[in-house]
N, C-alpha and C positions, 0 to 999 in steps of 0.2 A: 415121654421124655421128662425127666428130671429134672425142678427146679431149682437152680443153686441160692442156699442162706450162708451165709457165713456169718460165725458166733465168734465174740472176745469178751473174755472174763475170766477176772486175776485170780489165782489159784487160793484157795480158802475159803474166798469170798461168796457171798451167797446168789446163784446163779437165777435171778425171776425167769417166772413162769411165761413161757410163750406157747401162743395157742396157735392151732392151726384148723381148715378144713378142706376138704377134698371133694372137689364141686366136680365133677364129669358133663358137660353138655349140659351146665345150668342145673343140673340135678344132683344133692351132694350123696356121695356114695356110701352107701347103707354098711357102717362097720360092727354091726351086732354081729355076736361072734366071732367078731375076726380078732387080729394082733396086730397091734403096731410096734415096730420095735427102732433100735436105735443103738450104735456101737461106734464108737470112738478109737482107731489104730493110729499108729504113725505113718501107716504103709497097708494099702490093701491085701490082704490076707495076711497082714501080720499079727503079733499080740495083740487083744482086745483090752486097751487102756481102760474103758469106762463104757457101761452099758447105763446113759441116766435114765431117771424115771421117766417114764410115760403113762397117764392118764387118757381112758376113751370116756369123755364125759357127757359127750351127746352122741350117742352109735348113729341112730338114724338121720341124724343128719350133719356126719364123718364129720364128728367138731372133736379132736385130742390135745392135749399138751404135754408138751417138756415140763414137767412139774419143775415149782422152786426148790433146789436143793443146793447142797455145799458140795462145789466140785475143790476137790484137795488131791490132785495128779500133777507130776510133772508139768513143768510148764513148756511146753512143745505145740507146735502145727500141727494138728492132730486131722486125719478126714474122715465125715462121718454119713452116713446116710440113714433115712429115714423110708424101714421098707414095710407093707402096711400088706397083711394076707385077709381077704375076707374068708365069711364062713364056705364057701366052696369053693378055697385053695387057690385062689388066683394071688399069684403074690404080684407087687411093682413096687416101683422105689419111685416115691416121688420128691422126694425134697435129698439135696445132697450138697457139700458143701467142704470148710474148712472149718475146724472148731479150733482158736487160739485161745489156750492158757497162757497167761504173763504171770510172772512173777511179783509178788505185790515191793516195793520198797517200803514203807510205815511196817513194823512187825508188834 
């Protein structure tokens, strides 16, 4: 099951880096070779607003992150999940959530 994060950050603006890892029964799970990915809609199976970066910085012991970068998309409720395949094709989605861009006022 899925754990829900929900992110807010004003469009422009520079989105820091947040890490994550994926621990299974005390043992974090081995993502050498796999893919974690990450996509942004307004609607599930809708347009894919924004795929951001992701970084797998420690495989072996399932440590990646949302790398810091500048999200500049509409500003909308966006929902996004986070779904992680290792190298023998087992996909899950473990983190899922709502991604809020705001509009910044100061321009």
């Amino acid at each position: 099951m899925a754990s829900t994060l929900n992110f807010t950050t004003k469009r422009g603006d520079t989105f820091k880096q947040v890490d994550f890892q994926i621990v299974i029964n005390e043992v974090p799970l081995d993502l050498t070779d796999g893919e974690v990915r990450i996509q942004l809609r307004k609607q599930p199976g809708g347009v894919i607003a924004l795929e951001p970066t992701i970084t797998i910085f420690d495989p072996t012991n399932g440590e990646f992150c949302i790398d810091e970068q500048i999200i500049n998309i509409e500003a909308c409720n966006y929902r996004y999940d986070i779904q992680v395949t290792t190298e023998s094709g087992e996909v899950n989605t473990w983190v899922s959530g709502l991604f809020t861009i705001t509009d910044d006022i100061t321009r």
